[in-house]
C-alpha beads as a LAMMPS data file, in Angstrom:
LAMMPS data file: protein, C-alpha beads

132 atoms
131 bonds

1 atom types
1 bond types

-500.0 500.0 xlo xhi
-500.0 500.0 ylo yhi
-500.0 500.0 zlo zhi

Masses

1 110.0

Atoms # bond

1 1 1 435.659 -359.161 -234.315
2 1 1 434.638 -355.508 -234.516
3 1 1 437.838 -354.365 -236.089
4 1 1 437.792 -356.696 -238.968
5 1 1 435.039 -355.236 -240.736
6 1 1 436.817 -351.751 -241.290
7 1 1 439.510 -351.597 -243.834
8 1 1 442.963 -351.167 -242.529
9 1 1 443.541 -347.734 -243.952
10 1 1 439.716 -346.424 -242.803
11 1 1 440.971 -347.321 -239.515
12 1 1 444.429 -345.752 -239.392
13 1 1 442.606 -342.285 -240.907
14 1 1 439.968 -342.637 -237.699
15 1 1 442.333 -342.756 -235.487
16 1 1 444.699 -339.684 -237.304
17 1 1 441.248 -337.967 -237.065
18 1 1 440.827 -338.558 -233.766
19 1 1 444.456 -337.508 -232.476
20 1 1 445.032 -334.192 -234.524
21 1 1 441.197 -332.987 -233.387
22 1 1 441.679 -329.897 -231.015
23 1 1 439.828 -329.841 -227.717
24 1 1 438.308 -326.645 -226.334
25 1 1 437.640 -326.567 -222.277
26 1 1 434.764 -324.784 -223.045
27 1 1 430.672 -324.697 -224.399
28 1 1 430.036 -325.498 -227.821
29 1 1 430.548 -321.972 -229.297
30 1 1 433.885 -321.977 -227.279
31 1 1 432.676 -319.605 -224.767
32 1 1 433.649 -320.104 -220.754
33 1 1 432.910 -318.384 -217.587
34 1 1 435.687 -316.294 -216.417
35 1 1 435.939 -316.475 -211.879
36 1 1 437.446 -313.392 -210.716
37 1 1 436.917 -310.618 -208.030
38 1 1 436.144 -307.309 -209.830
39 1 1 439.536 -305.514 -209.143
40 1 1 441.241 -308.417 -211.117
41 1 1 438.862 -308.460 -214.661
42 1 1 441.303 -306.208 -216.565
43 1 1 444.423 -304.904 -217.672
44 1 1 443.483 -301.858 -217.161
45 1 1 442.681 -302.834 -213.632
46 1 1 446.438 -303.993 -213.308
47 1 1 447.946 -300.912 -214.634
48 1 1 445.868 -298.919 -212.085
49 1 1 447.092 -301.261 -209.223
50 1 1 450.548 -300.837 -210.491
51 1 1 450.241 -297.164 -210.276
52 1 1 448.414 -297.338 -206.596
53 1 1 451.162 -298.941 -205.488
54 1 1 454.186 -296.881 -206.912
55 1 1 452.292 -293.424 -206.177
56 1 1 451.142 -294.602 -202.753
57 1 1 453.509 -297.685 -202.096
58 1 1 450.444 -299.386 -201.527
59 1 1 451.189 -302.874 -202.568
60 1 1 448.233 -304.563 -201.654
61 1 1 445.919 -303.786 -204.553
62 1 1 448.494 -306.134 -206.470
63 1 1 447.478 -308.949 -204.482
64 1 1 444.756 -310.281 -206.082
65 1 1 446.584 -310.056 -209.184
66 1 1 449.044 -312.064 -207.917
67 1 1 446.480 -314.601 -206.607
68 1 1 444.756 -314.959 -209.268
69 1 1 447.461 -315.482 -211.358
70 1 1 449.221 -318.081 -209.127
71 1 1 445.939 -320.303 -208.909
72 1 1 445.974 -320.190 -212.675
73 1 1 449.061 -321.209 -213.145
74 1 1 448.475 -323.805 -210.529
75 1 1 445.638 -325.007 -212.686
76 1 1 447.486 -325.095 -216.058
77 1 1 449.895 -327.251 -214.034
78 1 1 447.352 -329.959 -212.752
79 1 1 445.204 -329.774 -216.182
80 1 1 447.948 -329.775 -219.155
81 1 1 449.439 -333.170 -220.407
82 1 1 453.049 -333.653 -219.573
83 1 1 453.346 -330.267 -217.865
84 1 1 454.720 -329.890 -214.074
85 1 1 455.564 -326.580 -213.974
86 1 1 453.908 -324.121 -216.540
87 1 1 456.112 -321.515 -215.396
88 1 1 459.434 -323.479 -215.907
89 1 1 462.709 -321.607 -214.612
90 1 1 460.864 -318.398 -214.035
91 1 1 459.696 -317.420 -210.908
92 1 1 456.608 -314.984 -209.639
93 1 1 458.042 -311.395 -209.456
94 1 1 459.279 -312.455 -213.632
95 1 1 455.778 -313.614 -214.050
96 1 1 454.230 -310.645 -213.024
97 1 1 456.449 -307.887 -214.574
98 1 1 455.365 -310.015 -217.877
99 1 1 451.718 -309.021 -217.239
100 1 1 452.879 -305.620 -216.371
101 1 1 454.307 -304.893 -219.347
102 1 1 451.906 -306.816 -221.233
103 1 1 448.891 -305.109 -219.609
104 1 1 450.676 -301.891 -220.074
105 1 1 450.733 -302.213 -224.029
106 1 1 447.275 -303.906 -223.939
107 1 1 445.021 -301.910 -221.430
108 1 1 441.693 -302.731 -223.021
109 1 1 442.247 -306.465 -222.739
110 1 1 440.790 -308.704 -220.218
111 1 1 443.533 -310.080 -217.343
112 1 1 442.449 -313.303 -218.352
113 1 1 443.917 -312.912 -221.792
114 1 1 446.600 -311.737 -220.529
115 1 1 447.015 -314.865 -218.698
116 1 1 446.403 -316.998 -221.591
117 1 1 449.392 -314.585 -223.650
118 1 1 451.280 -315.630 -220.467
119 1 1 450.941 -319.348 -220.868
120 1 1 451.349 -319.584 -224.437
121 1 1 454.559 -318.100 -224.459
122 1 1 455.649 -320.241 -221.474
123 1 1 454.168 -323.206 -222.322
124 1 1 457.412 -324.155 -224.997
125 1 1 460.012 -323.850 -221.826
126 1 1 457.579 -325.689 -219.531
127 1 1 458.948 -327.926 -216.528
128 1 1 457.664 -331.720 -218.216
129 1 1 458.360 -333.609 -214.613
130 1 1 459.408 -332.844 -210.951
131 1 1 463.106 -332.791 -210.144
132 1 1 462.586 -335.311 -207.655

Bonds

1 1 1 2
2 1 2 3
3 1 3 4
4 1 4 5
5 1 5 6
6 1 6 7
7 1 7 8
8 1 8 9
9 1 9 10
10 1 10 11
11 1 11 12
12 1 12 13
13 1 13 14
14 1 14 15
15 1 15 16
16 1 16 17
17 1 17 18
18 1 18 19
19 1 19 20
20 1 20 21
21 1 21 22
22 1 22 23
23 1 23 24
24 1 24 25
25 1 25 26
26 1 26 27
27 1 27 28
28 1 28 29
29 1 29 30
30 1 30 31
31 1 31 32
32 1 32 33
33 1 33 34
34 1 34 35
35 1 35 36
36 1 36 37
37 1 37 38
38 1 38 39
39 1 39 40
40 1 40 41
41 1 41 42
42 1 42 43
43 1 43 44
44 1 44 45
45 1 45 46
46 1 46 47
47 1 47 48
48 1 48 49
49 1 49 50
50 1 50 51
51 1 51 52
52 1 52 53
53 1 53 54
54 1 54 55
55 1 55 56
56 1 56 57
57 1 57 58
58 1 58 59
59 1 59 60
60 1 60 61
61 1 61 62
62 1 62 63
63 1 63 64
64 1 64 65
65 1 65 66
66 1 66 67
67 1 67 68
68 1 68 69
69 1 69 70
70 1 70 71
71 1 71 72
72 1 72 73
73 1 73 74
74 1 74 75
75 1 75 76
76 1 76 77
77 1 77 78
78 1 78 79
79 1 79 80
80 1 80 81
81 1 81 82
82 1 82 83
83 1 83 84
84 1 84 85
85 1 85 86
86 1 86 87
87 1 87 88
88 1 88 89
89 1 89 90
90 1 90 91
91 1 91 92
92 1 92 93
93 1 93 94
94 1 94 95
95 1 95 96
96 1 96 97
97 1 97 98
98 1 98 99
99 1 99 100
100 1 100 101
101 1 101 102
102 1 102 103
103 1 103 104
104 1 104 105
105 1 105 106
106 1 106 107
107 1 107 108
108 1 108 109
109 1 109 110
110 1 110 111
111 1 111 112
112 1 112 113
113 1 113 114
114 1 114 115
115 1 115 116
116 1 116 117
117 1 117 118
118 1 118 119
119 1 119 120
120 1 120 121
121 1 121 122
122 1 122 123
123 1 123 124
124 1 124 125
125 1 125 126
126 1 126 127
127 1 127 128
128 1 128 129
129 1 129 130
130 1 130 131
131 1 131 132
């Protein structure tokens, strides 16, 4: 057999290798292509949506933001081991006025970091399986 020829303890270190090695969804320098409309690139595109829509109560430049973030959510949910809900307890208006307040102390940053910031803090309280 295959496995015979490998010392036991060669073996067991292949496999630690193998299970500790981080994966990157992106290109080998760990670069990816970001999908999003214009008005939702940055932060500082947020903050000026947020003030649109308090100076003009014009809500709807905050839709895209919203969008955008719920189909990335949606994705973290389908792509992440042992993950139903990234987003746990916490619903979309809590979700946002995280990115508004992040966004608002990080203006040069792209709204897909922010995103990432977003998921990485959530990602401890995440929902493992559906309350079925």
């Amino acid at each position: 057999m295959f496995l015979r020829r490998f010392h036991p303890v060669v073996l067991l270190a292949g496999m630690f290798a193998v299970t500790w090695t981080p994966v990157f969804a992106a290109d080998t320098d760990r670069h990816y292509q970001v999908r999003a409309i214009d008005a939702v690139e940055s932060c500082a595109g947020l903050n000026g949506a947020l003030g649109k829509a308090k100076d003009e109560d014009n809500w709807g430049a905050l839709y895209g933001f919203s969008l955008y973030t719920m189909g990335y959510l949606t994705g973290i949910n389908r792509l992440a081991p042992n993950t139903y809900d990234i987003a746990g307890k916490k619903n979309s208006k809590t979700l946002m006025v995280w990115l508004e307040k992040y966004c608002a102390e990080h203006p040069d940053d792209s709204f897909d970091h922010a995103l990432y910031r977003l998921t990485a803090e959530l990602y401890p309280h995440r929902t493992h399986a559906s309350p079925r």
